[in-house]
C-alpha positions as a Markdown table, in Angstrom:
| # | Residue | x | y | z |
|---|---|---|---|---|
| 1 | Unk | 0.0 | 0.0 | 0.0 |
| 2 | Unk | 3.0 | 2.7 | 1.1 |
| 3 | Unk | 4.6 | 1.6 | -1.6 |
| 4 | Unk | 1.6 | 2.1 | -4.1 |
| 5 | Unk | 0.8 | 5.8 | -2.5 |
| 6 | Unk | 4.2 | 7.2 | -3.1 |
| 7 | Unk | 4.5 | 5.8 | -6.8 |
| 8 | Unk | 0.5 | 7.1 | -7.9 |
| 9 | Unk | 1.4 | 10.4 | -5.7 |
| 10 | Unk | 4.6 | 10.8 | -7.7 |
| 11 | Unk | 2.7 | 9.7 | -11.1 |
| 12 | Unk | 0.1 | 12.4 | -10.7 |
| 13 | Unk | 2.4 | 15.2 | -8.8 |
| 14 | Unk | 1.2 | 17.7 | -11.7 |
| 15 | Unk | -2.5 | 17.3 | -11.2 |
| 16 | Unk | -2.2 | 18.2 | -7.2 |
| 17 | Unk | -1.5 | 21.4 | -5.7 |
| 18 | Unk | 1.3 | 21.7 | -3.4 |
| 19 | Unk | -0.5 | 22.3 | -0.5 |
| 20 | Unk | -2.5 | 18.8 | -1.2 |
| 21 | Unk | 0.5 | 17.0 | -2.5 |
| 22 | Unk | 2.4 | 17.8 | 0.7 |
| 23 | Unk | -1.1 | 17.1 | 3.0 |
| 24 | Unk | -0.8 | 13.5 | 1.1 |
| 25 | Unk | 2.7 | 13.3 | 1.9 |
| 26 | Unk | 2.7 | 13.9 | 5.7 |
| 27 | Unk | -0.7 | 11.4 | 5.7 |
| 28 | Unk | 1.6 | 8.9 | 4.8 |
| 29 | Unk | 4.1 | 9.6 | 7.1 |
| 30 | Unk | 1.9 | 9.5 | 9.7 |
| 31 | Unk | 0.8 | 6.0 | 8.9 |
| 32 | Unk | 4.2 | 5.0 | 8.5 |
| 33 | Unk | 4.7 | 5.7 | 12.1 |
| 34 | Unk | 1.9 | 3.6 | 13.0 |
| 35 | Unk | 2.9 | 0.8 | 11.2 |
| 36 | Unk | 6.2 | 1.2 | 9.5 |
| 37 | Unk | 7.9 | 0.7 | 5.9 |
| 38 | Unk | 5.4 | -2.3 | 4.9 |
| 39 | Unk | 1.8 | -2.9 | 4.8 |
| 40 | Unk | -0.3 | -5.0 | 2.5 |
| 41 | Unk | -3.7 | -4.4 | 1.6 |
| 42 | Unk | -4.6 | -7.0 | 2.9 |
| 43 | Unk | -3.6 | -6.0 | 6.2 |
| 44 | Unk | -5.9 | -2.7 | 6.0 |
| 45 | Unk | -9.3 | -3.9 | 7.8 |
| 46 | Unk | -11.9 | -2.7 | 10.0 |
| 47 | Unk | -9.4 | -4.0 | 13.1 |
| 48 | Unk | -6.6 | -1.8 | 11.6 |
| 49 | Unk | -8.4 | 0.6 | 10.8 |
| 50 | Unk | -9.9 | 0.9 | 14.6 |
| 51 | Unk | -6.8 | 0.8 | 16.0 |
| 52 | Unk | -4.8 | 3.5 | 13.8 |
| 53 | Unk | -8.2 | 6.1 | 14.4 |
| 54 | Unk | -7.2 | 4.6 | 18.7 |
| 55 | Unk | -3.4 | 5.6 | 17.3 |
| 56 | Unk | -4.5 | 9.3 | 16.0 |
| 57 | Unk | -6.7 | 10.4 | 19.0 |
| 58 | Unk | -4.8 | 9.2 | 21.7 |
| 59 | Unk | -1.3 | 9.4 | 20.8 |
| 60 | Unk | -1.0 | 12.1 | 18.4 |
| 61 | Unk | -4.2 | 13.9 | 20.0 |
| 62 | Unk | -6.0 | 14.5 | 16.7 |
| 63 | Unk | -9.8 | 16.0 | 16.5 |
| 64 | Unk | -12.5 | 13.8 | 14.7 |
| 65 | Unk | -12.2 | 15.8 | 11.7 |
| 66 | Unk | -8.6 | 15.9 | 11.1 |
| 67 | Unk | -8.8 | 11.6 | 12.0 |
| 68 | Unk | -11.3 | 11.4 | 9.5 |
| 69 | Unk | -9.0 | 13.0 | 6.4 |
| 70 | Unk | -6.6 | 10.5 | 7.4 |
| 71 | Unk | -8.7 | 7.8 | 7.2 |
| 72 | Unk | -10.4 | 8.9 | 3.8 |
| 73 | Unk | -7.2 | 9.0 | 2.4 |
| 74 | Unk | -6.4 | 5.8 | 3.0 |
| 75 | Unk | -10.2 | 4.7 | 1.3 |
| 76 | Unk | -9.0 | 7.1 | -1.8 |
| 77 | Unk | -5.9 | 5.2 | -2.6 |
| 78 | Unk | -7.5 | 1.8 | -1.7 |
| 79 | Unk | -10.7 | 2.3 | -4.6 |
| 80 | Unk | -7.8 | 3.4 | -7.1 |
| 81 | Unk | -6.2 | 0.6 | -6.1 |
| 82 | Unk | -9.0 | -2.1 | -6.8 |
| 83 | Unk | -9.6 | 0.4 | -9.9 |
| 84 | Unk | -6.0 | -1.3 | -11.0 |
| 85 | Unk | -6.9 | -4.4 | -10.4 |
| 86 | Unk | -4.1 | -5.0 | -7.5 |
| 87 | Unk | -6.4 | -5.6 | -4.6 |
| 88 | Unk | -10.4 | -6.5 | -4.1 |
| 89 | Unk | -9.8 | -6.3 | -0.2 |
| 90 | Unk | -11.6 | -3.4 | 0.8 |
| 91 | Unk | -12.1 | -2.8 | 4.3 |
| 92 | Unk | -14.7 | 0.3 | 4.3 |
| 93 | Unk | -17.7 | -1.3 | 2.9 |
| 94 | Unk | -19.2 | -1.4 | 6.6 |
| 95 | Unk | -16.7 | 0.8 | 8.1 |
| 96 | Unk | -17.7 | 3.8 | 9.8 |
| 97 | Unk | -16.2 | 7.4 | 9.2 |
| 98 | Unk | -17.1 | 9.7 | 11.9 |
| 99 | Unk | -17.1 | 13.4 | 11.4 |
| 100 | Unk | -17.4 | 16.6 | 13.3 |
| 101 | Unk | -20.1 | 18.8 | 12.2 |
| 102 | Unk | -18.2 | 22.3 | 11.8 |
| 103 | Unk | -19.8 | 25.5 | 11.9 |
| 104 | Unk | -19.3 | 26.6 | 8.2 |
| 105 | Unk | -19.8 | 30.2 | 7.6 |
| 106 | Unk | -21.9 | 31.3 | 4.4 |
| 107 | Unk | -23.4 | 34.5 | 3.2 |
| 108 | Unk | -27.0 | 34.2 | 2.5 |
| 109 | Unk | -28.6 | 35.2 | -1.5 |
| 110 | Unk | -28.7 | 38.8 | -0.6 |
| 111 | Unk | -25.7 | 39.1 | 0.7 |
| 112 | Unk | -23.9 | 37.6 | -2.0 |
| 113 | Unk | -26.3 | 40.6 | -4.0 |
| 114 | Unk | -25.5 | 43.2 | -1.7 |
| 115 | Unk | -21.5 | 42.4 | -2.3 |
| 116 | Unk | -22.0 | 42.2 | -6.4 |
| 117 | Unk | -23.6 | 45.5 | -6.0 |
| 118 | Unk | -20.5 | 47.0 | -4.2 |
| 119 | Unk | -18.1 | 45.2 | -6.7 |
| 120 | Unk | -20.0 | 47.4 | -9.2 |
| 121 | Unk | -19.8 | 50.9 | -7.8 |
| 122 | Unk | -17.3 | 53.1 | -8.9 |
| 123 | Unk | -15.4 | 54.3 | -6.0 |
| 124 | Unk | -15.2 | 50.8 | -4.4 |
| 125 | Unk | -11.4 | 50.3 | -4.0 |
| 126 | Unk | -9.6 | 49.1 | -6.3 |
| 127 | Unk | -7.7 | 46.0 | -4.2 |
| 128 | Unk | -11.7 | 45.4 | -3.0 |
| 129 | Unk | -12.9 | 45.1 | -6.6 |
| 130 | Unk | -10.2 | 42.5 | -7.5 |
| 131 | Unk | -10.6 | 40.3 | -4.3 |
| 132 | Unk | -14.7 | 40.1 | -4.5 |
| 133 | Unk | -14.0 | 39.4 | -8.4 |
| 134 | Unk | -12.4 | 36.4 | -7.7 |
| 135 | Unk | -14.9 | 35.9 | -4.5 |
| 136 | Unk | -18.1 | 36.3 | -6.3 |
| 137 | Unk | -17.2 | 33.8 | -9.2 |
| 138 | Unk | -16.5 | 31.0 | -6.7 |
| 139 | Unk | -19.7 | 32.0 | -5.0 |
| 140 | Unk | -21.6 | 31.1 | -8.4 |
| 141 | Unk | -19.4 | 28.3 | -9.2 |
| 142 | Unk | -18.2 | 26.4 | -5.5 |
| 143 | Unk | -14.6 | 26.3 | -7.8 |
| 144 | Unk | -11.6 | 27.2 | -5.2 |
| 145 | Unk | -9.7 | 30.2 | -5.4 |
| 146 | Unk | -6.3 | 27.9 | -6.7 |
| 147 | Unk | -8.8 | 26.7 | -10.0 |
| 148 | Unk | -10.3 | 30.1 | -10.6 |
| 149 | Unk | -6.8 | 31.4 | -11.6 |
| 150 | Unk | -6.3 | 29.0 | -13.9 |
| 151 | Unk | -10.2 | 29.6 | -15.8 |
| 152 | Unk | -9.4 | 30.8 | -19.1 |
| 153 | Unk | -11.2 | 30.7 | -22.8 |
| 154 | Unk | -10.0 | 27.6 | -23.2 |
| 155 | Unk | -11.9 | 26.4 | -19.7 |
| 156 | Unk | -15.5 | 27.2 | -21.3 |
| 157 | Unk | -17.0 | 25.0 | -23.4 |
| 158 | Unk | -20.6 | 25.3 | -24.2 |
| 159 | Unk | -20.7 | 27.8 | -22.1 |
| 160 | Unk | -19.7 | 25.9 | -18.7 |
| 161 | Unk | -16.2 | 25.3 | -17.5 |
| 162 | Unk | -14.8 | 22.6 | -17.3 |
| 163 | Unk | -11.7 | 21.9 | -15.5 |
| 164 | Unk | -9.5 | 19.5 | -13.8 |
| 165 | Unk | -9.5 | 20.6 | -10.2 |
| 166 | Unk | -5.9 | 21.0 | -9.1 |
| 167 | Unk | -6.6 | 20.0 | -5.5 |
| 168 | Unk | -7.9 | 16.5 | -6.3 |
| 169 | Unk | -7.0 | 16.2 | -10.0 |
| 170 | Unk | -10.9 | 15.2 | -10.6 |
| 171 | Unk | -12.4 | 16.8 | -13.9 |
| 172 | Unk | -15.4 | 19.2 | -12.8 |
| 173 | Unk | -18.1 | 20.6 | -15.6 |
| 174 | Unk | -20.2 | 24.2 | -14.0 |
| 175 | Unk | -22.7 | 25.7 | -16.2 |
| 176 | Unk | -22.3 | 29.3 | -16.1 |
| 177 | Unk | -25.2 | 31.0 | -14.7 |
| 178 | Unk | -26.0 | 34.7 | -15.1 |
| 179 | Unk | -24.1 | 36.4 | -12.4 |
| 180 | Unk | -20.6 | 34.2 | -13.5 |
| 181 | Unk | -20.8 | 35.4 | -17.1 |
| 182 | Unk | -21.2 | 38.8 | -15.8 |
| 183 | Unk | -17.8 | 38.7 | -14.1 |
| 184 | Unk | -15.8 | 37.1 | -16.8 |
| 185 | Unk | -14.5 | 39.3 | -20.0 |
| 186 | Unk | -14.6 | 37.6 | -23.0 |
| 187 | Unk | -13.1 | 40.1 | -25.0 |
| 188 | Unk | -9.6 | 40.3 | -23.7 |
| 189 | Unk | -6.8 | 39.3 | -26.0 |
| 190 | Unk | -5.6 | 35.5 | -25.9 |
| 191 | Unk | -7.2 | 33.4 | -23.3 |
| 192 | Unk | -7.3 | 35.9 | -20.5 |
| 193 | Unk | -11.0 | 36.2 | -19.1 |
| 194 | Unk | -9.5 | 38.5 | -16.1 |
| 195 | Unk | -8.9 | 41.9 | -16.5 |
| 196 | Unk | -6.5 | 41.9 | -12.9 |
| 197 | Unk | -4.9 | 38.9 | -11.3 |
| 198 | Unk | -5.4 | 38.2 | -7.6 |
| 199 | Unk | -1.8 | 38.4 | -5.7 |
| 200 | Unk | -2.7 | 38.9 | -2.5 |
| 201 | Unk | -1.9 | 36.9 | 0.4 |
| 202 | Unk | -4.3 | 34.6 | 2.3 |
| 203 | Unk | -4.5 | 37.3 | 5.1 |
| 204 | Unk | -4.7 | 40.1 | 2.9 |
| 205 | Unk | -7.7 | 38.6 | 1.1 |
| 206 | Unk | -9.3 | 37.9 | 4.2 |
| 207 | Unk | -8.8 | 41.2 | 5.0 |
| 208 | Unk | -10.0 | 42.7 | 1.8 |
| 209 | Unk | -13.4 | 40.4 | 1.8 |
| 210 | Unk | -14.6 | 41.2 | 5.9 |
| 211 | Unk | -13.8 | 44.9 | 4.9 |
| 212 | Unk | -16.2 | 44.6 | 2.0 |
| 213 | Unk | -18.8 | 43.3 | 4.3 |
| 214 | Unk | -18.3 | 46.1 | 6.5 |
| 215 | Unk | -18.9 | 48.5 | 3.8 |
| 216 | Unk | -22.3 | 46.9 | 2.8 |
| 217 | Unk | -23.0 | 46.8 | 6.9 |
| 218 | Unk | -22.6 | 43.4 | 7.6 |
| 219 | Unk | -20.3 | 43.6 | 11.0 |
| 220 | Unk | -21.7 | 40.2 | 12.3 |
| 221 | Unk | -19.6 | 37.7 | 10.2 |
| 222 | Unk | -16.2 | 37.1 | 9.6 |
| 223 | Unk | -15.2 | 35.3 | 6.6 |
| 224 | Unk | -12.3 | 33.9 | 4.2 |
| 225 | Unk | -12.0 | 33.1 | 0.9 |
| 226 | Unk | -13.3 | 29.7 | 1.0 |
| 227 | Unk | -16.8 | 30.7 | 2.5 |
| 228 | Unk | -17.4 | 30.8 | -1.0 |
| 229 | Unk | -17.7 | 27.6 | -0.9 |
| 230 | Unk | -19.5 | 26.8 | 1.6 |
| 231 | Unk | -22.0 | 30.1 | 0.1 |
| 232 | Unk | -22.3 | 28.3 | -3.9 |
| 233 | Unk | -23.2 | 24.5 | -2.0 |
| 234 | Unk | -25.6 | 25.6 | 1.2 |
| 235 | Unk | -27.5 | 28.3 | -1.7 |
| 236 | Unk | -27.6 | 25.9 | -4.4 |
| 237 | Unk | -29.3 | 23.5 | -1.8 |
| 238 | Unk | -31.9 | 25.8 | -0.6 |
| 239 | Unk | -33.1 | 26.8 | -4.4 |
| 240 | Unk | -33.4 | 23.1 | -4.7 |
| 241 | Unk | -30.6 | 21.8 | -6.7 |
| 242 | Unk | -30.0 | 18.1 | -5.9 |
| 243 | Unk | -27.1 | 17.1 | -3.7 |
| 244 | Unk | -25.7 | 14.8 | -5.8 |
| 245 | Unk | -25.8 | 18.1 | -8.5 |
| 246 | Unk | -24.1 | 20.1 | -5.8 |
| 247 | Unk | -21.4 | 17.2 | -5.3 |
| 248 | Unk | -20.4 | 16.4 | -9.0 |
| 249 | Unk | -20.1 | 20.6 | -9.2 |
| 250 | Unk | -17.7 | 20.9 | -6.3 |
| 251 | Unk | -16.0 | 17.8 | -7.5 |
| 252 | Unk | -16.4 | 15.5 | -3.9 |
| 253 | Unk | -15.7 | 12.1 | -4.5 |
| 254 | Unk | -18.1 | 11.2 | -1.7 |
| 255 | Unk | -21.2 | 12.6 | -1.2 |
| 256 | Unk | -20.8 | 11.9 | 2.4 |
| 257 | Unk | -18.4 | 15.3 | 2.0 |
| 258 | Unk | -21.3 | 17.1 | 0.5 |
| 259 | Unk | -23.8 | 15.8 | 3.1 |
| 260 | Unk | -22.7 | 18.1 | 5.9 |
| 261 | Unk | -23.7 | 20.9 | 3.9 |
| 262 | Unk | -27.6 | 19.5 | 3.6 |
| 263 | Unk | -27.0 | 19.0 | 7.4 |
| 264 | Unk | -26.7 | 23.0 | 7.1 |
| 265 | Unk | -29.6 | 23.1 | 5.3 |
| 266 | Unk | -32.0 | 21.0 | 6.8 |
| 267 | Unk | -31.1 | 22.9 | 10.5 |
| 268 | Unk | -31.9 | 26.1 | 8.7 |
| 269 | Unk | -35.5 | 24.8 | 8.0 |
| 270 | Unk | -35.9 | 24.0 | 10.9 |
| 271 | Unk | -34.8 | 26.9 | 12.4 |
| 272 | Unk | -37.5 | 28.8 | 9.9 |
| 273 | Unk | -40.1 | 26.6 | 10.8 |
| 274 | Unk | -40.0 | 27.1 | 14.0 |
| 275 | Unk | -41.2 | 30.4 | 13.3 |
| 276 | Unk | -44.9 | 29.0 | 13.4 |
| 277 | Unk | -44.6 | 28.8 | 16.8 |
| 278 | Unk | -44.5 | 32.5 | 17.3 |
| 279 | Unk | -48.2 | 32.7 | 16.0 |
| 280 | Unk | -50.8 | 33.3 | 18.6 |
| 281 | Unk | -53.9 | 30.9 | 17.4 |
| 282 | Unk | -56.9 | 30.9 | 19.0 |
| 283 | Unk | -57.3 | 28.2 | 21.4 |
């Protein structure tokens, strides 16, 4: 298995980003402290598999979340695996993951109006303009801010992109709905759809997009760049868009991923439901 994760991780080093090839790498590591230089496929069942999640939360005093990213990668390299025909042991079939639903912050449909609105005006600043560019398209699309730089003329076909994600190498197709075509220029020269490229750092951005929100008077969140996200998959729910719609979009390769988002949503209807309850009805 070690063996077969450093050879496919090295085979496909150009479709990762660096970030995720290096999250891959210390993954592996970590096993490899568990249980050394060799281990079968055969080796990895539900026993294992118990007593490396024992391993992370104990020893190495990892959360449920961070355990379960392990443990899914393990799962990712075993289906591609059995995809190549050199196992049919797989060991998660009635294994189960346990997560930790997060908080995940999202602007609601007006919101996400009220910040195109400012992207618009005139004497927004300039460095503003540029970051909720980039920040409204992944809104509309769910793509990440690492495959939005790399959209060009050559990304849209029939007018929907279609790209190989650079995190996960997996080939996503977006229609492109009003609001996207409005932010991309089609008339630049070559293949350039952007008129500015983003360069700012992570905490610049961050800056730049809970400064916007102040100026439209929003003082009650604070955000980053991948609340975008989390924005395109919780909205696309509530207009009614099917989850396993939502999941091809953002390119999950388990709708189990996507799932905590409906968890969002279904809490959220609850939460307006409950508003019956504030109605006085005769007795």
């Amino acid at each position: 298995y070690i063996s077969f994760v450093k050879k496919d991780l090295q085979d496909s080093r150009k479709d990762y980003s660096l970030k995720y090839y290096k999250d891959m790498l210390m993954n592996l590591d970590m096993l490899k402290e568990f249980c050394g230089e060799q281990l079968s496929f055969e080796e990895i069942t539900p026993t294992f598999l118990n007593k490396y999640r024992y391993y992370l939360e104990h020893e190495k005093k990892n959360k449920t979340n961070s355990i379960y990213q392990k443990l899914t990668t393990i799962r990712k390299f075993v289906n591609e695996a059995i995809k190549q025909n050199l196992t049919k042991n797989y060991a998660f079939k009635d294994y189960q993951l346990k997560t930790e639903q997060v908080e995940k912050e999202y602007l609601e449909l007006h919101e996400v109006e009220a910040l195109h609105k400012l992207y618009k005006k005139s004497d927004t600043p300039e460095r503003i303009k540029v970051t909720l560019h980039y920040f409204l398209l992944s809104c509309y699309t769910g793509l990440r801010l690492s495959d939005i730089k790399r959209v060009s003329k050559e990304s849209i076909v029939n007018n929907s992109i279609i790209l190989k994600t650079q995190k996960t190498g997996s080939q996503v197709r977006i229609p492109l709905n009003n609001a996207s075509q409005s932010l991309l220029n089609f008339d630049l020269e070559g293949i350039k759809l952007f008129e500015r490229t983003i360069k700012q750092s992570k905490s610049r951005i961050t800056e730049d997009l809970n400064n916007a929100l102040e100026l439209i008077g929003i003082k009650s969140k604070r955000i980053t760049f991948h609340c975008s996200r989390h924005t395109f998959a919780i909205n696309s729910l509530i207009l009614g868009i099917p989850l396993e719609v939502v999941s091809k979009i953002l390119g999950h390769s388990d709708l189990t991923t996507t799932q905590i988002y409906a968890k969002v949503v279904d809490s959220l209807t609850n939460r307006e439901m409950d508003k019956w309850n504030n109605i006085s009805f005769p007795s």
